[in-house]
CHARMM internal coordinates of N, CA and C (Angstrom, degrees):
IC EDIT
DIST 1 N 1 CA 1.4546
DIST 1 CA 1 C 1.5115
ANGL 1 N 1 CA 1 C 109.60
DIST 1 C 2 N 1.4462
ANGL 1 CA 1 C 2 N 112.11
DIHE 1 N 1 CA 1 C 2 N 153.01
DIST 2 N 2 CA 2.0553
ANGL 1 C 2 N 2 CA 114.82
DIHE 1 CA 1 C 2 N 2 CA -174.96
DIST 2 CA 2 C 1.3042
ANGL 2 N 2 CA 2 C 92.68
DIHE 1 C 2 N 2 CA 2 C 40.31
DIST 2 C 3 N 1.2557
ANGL 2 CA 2 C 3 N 132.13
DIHE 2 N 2 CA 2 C 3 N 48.20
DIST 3 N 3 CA 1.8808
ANGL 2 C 3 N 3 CA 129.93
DIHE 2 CA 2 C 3 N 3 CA 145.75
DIST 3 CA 3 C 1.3170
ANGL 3 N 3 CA 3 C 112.92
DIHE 2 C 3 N 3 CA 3 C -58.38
DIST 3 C 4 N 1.6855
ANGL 3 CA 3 C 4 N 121.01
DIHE 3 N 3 CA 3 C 4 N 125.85
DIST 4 N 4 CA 1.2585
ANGL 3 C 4 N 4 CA 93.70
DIHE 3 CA 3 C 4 N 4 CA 162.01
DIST 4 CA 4 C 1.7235
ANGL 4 N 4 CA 4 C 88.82
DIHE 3 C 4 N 4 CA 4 C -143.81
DIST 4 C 5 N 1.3166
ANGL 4 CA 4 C 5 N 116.66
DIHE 4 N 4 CA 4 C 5 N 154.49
DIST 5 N 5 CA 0.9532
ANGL 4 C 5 N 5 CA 121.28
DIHE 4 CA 4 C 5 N 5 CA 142.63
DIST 5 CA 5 C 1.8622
ANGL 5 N 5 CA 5 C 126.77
DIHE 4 C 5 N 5 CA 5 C -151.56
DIST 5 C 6 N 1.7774
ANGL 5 CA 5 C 6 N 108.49
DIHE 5 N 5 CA 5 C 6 N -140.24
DIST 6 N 6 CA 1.2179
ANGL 5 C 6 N 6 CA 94.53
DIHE 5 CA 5 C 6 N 6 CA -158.48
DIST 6 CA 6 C 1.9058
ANGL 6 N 6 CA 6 C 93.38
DIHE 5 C 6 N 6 CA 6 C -122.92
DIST 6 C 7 N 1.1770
ANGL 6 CA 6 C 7 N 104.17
DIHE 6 N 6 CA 6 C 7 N 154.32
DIST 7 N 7 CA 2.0336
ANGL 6 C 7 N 7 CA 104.48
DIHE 6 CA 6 C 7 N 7 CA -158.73
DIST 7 CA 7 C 1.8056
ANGL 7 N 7 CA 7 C 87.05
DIHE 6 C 7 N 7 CA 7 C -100.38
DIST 7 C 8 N 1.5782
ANGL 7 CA 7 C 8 N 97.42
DIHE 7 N 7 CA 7 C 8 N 155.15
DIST 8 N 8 CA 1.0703
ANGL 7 C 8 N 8 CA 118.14
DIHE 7 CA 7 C 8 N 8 CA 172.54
DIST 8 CA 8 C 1.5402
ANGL 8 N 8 CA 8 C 109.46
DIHE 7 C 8 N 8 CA 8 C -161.03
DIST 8 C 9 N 1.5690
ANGL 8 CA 8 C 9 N 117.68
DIHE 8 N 8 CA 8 C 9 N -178.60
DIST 9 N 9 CA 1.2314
ANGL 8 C 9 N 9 CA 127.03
DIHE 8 CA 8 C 9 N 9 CA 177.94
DIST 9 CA 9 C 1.6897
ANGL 9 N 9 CA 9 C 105.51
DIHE 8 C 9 N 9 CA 9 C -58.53
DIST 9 C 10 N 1.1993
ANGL 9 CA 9 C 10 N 103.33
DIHE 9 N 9 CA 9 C 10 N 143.41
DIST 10 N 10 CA 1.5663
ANGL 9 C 10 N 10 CA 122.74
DIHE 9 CA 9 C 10 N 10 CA 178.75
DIST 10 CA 10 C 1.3065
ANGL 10 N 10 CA 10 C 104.77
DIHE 9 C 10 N 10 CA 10 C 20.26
DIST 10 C 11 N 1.3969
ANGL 10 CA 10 C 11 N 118.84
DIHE 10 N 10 CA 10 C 11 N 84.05
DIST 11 N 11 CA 1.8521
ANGL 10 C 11 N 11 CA 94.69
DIHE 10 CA 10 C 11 N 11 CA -176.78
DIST 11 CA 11 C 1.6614
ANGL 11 N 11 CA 11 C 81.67
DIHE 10 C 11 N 11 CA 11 C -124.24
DIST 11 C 12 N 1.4425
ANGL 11 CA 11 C 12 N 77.75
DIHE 11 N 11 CA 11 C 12 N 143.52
DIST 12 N 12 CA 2.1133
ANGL 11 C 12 N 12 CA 89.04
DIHE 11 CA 11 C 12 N 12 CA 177.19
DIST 12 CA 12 C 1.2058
ANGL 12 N 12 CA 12 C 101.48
DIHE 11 C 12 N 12 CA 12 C -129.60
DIST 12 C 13 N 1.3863
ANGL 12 CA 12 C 13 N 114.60
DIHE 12 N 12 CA 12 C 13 N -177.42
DIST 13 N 13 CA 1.7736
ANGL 12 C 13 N 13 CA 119.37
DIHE 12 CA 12 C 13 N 13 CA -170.07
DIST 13 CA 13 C 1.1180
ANGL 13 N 13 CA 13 C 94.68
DIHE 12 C 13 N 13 CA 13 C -134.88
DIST 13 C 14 N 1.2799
ANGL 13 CA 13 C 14 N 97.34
DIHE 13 N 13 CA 13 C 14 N 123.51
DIST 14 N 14 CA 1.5806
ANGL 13 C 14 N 14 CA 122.58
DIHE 13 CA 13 C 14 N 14 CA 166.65
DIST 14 CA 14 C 1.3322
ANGL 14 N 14 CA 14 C 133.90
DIHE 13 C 14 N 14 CA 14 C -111.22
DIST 14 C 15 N 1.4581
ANGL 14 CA 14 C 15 N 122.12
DIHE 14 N 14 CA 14 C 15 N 143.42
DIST 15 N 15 CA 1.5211
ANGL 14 C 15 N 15 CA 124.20
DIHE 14 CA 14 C 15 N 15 CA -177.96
DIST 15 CA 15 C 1.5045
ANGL 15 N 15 CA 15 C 101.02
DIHE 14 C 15 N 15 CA 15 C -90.67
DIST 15 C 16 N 1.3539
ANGL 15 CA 15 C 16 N 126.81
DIHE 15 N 15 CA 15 C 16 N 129.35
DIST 16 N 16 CA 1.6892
ANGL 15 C 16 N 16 CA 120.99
DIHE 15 CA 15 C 16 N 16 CA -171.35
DIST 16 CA 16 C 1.7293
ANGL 16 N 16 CA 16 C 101.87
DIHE 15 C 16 N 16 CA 16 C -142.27
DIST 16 C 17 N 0.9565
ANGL 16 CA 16 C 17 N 103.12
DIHE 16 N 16 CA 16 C 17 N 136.38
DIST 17 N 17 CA 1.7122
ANGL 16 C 17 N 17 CA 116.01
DIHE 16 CA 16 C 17 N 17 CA 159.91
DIST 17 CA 17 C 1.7229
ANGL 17 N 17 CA 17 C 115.76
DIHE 16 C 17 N 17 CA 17 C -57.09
DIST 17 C 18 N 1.2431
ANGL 17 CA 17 C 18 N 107.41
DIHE 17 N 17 CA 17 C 18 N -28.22
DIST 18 N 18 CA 1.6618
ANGL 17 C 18 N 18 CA 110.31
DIHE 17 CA 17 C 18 N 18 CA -171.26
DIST 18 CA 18 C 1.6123
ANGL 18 N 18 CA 18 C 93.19
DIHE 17 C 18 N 18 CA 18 C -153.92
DIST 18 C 19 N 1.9298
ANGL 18 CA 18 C 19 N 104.04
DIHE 18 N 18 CA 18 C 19 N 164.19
DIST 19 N 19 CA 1.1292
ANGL 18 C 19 N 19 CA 114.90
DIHE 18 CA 18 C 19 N 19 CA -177.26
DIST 19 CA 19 C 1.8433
ANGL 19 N 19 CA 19 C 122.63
DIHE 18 C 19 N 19 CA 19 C -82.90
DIST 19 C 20 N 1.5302
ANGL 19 CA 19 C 20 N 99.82
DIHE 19 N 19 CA 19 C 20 N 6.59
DIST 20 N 20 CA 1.2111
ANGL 19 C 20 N 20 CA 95.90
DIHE 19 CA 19 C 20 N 20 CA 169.59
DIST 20 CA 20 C 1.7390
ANGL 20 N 20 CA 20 C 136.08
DIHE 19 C 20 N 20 CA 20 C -133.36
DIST 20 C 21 N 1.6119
ANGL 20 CA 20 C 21 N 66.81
DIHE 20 N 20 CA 20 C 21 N 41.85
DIST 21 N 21 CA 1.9319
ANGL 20 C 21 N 21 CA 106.39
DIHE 20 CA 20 C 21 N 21 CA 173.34
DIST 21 CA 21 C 1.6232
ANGL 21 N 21 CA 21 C 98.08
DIHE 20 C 21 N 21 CA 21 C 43.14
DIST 21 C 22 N 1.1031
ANGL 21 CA 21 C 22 N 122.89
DIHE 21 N 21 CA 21 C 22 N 37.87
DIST 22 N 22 CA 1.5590
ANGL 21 C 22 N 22 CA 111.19
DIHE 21 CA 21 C 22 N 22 CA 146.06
DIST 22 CA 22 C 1.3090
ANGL 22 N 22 CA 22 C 141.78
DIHE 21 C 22 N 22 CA 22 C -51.94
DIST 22 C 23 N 1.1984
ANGL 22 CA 22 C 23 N 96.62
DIHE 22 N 22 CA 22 C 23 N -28.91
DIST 23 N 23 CA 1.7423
ANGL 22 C 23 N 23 CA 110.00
DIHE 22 CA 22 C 23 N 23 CA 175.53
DIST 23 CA 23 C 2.0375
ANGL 23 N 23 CA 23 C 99.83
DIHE 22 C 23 N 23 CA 23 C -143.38
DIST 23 C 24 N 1.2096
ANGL 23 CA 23 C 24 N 110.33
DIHE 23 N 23 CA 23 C 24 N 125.92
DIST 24 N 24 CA 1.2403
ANGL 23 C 24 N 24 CA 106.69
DIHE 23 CA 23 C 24 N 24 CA -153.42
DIST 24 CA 24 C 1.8682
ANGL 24 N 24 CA 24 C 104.93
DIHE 23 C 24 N 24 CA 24 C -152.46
DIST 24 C 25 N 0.9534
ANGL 24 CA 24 C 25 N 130.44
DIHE 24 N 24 CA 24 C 25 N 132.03
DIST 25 N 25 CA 2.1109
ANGL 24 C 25 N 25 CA 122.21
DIHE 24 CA 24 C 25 N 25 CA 145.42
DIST 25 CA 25 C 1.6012
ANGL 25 N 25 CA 25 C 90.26
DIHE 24 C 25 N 25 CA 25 C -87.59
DIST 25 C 26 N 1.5892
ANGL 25 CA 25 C 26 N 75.83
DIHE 25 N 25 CA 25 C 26 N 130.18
DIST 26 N 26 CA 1.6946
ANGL 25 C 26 N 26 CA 99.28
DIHE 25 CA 25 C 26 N 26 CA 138.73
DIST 26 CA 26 C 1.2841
ANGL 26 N 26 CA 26 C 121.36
DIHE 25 C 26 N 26 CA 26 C -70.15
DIST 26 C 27 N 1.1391
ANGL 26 CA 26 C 27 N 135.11
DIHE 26 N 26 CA 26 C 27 N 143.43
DIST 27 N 27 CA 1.4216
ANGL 26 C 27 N 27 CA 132.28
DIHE 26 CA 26 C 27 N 27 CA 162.71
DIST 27 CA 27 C 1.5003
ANGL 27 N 27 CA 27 C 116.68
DIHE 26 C 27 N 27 CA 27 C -120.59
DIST 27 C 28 N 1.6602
ANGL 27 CA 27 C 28 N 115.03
DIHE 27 N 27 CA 27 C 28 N -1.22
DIST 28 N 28 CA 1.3961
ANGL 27 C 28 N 28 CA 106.81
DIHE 27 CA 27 C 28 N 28 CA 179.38
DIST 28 CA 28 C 1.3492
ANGL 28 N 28 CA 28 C 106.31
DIHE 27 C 28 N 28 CA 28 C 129.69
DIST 28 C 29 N 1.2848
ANGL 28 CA 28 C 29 N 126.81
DIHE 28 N 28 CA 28 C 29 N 135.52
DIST 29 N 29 CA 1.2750
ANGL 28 C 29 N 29 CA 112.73
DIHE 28 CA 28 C 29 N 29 CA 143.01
DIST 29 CA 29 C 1.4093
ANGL 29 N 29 CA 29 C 138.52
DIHE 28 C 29 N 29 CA 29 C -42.07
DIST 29 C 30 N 1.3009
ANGL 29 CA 29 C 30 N 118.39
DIHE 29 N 29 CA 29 C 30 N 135.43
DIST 30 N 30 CA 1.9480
ANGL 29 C 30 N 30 CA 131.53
DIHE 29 CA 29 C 30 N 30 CA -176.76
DIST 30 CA 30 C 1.1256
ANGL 30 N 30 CA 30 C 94.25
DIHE 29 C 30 N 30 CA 30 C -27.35
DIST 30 C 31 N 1.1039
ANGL 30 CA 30 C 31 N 120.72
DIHE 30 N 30 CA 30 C 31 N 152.07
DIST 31 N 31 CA 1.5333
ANGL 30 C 31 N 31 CA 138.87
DIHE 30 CA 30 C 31 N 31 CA 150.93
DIST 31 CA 31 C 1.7639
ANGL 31 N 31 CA 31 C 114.00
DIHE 30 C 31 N 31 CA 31 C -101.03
DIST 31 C 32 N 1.1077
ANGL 31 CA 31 C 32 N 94.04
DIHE 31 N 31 CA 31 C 32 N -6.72
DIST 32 N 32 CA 1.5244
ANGL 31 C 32 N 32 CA 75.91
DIHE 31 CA 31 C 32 N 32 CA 178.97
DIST 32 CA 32 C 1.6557
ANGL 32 N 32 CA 32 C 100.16
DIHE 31 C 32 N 32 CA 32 C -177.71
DIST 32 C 33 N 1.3414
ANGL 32 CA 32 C 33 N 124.84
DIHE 32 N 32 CA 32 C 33 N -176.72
DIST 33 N 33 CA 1.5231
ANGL 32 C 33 N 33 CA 126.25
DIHE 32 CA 32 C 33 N 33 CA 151.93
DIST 33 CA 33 C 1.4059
ANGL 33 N 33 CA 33 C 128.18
DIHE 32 C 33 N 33 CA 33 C -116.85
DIST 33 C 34 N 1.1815
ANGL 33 CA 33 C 34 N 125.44
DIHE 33 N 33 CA 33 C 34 N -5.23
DIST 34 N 34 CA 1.0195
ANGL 33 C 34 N 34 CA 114.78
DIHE 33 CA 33 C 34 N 34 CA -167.88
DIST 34 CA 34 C 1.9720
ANGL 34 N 34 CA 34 C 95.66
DIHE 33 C 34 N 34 CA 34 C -148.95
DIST 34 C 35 N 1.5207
ANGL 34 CA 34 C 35 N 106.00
DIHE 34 N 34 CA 34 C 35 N 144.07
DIST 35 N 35 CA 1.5989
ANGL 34 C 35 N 35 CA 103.09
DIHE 34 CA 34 C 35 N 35 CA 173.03
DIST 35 CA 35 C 1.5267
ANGL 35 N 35 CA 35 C 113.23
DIHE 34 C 35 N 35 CA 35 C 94.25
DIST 35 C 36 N 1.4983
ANGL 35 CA 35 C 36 N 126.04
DIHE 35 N 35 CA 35 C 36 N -171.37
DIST 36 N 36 CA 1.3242
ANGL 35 C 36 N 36 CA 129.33
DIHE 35 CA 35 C 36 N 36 CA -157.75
DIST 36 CA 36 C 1.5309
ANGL 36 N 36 CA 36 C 104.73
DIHE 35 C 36 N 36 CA 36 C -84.41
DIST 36 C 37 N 1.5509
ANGL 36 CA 36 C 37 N 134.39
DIHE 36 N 36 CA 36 C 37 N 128.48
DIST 37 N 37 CA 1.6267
ANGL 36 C 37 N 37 CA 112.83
DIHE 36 CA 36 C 37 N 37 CA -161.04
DIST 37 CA 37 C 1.8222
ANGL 37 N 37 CA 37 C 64.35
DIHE 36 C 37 N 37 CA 37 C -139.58
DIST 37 C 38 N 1.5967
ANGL 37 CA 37 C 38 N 91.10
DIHE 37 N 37 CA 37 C 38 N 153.44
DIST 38 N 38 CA 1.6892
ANGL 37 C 38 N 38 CA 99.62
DIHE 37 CA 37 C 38 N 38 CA 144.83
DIST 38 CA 38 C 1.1938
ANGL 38 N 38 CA 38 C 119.99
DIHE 37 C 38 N 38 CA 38 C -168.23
DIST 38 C 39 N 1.4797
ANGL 38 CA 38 C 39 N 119.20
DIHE 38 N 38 CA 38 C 39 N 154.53
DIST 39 N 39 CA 1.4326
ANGL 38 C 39 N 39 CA 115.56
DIHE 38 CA 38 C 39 N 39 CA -159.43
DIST 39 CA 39 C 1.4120
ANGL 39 N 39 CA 39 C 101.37
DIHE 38 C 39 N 39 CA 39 C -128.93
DIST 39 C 40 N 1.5073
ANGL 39 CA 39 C 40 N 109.24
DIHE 39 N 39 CA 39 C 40 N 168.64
DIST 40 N 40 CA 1.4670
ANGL 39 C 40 N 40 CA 134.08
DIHE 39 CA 39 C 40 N 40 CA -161.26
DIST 40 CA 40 C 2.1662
ANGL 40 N 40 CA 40 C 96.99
DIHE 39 C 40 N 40 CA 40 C -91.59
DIST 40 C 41 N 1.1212
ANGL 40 CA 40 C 41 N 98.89
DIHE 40 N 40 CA 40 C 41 N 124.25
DIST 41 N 41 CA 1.4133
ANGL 40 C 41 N 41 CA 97.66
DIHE 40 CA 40 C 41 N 41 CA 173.44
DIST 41 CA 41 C 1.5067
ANGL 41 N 41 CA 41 C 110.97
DIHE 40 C 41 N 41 CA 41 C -103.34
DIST 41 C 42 N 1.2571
ANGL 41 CA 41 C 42 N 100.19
DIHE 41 N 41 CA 41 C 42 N 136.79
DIST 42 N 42 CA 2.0902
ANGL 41 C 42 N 42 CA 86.35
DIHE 41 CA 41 C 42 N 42 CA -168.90
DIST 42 CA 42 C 1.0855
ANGL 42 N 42 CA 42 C 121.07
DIHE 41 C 42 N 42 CA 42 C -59.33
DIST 42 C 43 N 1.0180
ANGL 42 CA 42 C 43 N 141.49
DIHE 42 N 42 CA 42 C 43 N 165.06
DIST 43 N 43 CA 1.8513
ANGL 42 C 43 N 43 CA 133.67
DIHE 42 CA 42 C 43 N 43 CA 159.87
DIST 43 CA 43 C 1.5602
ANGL 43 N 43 CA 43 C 101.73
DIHE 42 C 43 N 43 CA 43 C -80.00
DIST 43 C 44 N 1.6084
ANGL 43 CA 43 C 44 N 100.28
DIHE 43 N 43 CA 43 C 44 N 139.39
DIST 44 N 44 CA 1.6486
ANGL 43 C 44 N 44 CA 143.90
DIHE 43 CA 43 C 44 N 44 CA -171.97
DIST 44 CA 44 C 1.7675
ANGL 44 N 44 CA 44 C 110.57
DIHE 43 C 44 N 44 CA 44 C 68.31
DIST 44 C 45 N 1.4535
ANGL 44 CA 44 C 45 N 101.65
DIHE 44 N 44 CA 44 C 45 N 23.60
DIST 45 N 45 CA 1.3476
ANGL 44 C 45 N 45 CA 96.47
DIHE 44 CA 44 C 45 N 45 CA 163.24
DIST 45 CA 45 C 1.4800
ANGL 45 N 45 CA 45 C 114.49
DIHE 44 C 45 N 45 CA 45 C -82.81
DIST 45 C 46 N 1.1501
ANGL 45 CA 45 C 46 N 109.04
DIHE 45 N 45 CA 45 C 46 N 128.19
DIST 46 N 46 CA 2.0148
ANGL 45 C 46 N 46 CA 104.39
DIHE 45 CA 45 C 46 N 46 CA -173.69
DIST 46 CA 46 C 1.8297
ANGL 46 N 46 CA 46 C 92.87
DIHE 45 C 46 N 46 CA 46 C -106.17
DIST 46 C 47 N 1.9227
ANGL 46 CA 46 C 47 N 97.13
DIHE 46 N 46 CA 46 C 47 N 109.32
DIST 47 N 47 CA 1.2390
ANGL 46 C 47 N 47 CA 104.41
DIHE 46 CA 46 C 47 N 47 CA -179.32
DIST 47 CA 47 C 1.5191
ANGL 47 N 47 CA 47 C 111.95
DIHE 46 C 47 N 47 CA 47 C -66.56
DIST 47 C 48 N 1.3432
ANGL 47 CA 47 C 48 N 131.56
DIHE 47 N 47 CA 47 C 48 N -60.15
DIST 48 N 48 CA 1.3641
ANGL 47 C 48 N 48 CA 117.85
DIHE 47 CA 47 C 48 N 48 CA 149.72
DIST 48 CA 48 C 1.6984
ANGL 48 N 48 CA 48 C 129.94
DIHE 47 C 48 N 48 CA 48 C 6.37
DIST 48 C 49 N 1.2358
ANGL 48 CA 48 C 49 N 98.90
DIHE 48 N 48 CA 48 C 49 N -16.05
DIST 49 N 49 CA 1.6316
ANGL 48 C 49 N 49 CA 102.37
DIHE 48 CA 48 C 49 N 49 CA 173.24
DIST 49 CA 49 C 1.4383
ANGL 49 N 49 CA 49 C 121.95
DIHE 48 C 49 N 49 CA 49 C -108.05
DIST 49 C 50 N 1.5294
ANGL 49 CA 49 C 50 N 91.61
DIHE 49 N 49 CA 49 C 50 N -31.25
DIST 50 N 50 CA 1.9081
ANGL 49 C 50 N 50 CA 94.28
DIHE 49 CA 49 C 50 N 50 CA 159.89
DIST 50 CA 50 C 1.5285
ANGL 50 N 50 CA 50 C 118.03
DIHE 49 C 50 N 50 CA 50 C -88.47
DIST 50 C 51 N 1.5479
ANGL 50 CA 50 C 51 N 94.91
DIHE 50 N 50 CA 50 C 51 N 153.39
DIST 51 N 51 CA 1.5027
ANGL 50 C 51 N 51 CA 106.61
DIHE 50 CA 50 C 51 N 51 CA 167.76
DIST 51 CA 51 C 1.3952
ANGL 51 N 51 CA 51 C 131.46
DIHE 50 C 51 N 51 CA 51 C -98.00
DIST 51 C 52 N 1.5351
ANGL 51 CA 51 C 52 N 93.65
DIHE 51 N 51 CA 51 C 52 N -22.56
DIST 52 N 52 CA 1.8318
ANGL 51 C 52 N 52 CA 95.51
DIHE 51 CA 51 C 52 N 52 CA -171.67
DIST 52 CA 52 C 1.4724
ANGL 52 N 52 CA 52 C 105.55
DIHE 51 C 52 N 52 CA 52 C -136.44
DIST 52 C 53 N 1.1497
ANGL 52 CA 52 C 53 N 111.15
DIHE 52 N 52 CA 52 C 53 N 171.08
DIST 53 N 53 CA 1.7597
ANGL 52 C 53 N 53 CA 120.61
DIHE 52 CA 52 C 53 N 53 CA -173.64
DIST 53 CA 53 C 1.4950
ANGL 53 N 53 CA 53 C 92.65
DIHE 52 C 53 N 53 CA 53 C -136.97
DIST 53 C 54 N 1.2059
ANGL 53 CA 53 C 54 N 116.30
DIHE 53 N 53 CA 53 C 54 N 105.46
DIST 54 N 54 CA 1.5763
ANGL 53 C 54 N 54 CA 131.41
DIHE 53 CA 53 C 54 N 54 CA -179.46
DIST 54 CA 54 C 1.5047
ANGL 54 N 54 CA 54 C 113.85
DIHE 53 C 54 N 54 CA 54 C -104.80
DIST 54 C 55 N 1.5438
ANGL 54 CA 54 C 55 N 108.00
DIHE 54 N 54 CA 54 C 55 N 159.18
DIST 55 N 55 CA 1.4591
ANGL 54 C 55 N 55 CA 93.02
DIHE 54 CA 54 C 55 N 55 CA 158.12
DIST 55 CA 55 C 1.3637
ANGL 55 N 55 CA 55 C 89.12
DIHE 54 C 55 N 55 CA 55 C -129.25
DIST 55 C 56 N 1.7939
ANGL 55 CA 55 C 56 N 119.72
DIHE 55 N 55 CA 55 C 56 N 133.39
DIST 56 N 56 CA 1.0350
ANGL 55 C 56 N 56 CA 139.73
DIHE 55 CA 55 C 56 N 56 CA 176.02
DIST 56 CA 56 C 1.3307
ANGL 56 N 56 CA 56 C 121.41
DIHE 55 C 56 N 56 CA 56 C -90.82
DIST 56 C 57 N 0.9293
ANGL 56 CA 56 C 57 N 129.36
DIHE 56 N 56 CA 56 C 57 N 145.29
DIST 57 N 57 CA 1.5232
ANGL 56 C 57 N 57 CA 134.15
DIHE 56 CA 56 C 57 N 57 CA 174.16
DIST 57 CA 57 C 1.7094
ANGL 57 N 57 CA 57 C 118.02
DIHE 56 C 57 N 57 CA 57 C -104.92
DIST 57 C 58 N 1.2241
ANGL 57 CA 57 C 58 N 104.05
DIHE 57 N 57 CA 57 C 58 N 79.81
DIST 58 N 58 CA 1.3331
ANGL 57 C 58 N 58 CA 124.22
DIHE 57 CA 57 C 58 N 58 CA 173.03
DIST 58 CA 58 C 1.3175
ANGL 58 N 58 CA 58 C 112.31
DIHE 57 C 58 N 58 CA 58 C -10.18
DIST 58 C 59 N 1.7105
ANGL 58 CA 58 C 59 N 103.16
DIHE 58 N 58 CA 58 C 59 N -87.33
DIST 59 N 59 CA 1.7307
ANGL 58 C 59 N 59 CA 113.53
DIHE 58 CA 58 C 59 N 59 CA -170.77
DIST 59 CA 59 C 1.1601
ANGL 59 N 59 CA 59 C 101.50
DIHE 58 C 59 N 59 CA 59 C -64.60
DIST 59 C 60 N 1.3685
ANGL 59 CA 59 C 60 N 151.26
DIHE 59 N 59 CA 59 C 60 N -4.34
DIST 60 N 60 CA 1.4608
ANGL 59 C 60 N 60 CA 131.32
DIHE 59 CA 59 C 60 N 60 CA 163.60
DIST 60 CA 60 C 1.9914
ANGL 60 N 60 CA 60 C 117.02
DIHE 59 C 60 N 60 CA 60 C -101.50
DIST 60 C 61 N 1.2882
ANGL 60 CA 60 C 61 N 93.98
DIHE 60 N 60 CA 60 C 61 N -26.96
DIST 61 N 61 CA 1.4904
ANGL 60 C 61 N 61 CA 112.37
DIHE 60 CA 60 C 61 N 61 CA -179.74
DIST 61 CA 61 C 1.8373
ANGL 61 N 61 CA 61 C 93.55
DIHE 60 C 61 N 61 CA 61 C 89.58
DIST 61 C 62 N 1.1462
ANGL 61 CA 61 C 62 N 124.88
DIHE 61 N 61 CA 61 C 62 N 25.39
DIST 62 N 62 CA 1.2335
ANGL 61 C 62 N 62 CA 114.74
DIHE 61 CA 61 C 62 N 62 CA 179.33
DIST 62 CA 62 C 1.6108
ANGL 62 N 62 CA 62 C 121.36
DIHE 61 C 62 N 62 CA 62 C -104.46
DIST 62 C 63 N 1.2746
ANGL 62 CA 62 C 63 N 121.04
DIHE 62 N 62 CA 62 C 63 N 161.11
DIST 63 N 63 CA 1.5226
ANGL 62 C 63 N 63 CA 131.86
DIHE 62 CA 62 C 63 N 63 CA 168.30
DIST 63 CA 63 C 1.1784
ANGL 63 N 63 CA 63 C 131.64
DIHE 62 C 63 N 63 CA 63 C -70.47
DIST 63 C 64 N 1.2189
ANGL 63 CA 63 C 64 N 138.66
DIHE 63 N 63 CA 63 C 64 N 96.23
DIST 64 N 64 CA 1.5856
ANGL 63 C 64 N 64 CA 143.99
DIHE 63 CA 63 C 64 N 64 CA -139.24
DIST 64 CA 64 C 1.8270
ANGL 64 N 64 CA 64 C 86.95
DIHE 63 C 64 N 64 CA 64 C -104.57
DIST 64 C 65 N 1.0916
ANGL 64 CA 64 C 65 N 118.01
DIHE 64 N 64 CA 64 C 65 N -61.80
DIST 65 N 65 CA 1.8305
ANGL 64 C 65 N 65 CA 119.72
DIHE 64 CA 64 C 65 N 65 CA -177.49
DIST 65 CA 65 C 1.9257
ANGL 65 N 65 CA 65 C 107.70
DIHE 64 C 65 N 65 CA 65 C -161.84
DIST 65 C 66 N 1.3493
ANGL 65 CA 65 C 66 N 114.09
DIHE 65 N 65 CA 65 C 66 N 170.54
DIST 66 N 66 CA 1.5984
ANGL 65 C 66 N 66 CA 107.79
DIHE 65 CA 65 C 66 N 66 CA 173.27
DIST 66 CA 66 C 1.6695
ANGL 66 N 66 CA 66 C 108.69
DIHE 65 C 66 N 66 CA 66 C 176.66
DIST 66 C 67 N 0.8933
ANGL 66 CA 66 C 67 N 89.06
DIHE 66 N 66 CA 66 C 67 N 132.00
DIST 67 N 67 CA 1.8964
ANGL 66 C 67 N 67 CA 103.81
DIHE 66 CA 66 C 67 N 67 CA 171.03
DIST 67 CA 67 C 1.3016
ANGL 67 N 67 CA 67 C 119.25
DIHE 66 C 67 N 67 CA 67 C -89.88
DIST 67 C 68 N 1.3811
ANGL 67 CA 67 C 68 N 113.63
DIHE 67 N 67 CA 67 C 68 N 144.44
DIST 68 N 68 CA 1.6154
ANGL 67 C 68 N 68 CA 124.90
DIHE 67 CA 67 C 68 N 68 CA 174.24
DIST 68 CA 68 C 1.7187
ANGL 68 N 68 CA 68 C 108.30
DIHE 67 C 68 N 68 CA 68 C -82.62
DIST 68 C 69 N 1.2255
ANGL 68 CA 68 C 69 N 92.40
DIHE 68 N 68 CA 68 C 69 N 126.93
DIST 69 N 69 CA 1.6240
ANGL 68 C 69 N 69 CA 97.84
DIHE 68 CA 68 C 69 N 69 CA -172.50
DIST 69 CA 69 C 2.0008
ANGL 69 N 69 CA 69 C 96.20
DIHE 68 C 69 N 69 CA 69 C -93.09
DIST 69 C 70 N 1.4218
ANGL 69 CA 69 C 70 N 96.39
DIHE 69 N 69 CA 69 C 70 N 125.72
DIST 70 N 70 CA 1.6780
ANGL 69 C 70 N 70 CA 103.82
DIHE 69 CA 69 C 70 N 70 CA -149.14
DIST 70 CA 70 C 1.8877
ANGL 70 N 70 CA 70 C 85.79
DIHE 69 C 70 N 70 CA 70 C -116.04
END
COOR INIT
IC SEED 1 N 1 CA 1 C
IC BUILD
């Protein structure tokens, strides 16, 4: 909820163990930047195993922004 951020090439959001998405779900490309977004978590993913919710930047492999899942 009040999500906002900033758009770029292919950037998707990912659930990751570490900040340099070595081990990672895809969840899709962004749906949006700004406002209430929510996404589908697969079944037998045990969130308990990730730490962060990123949005990655595909075509560069880079880190656009990400929260610690607490």
């Amino acid at each position: 909820e009040d999500f906002e951020t900033t758009n770029g090439p292919k950037v998707h959001l990912y659930l990751s163990k570490d900040l340099e998405a070595s081990d990672f779900v895809d969840l899709g490309p962004i749906k949006g930047t700004t406002g209430n977004i929510n996404y589908q978590v697969p079944d037998g993913v045990d969130l308990s195993e990730y730490r962060y919710v990123m949005h990655w930047c595909v075509t560069f492999s880079e880190l656009f922004n990400y929260v610690e899942i607490k």
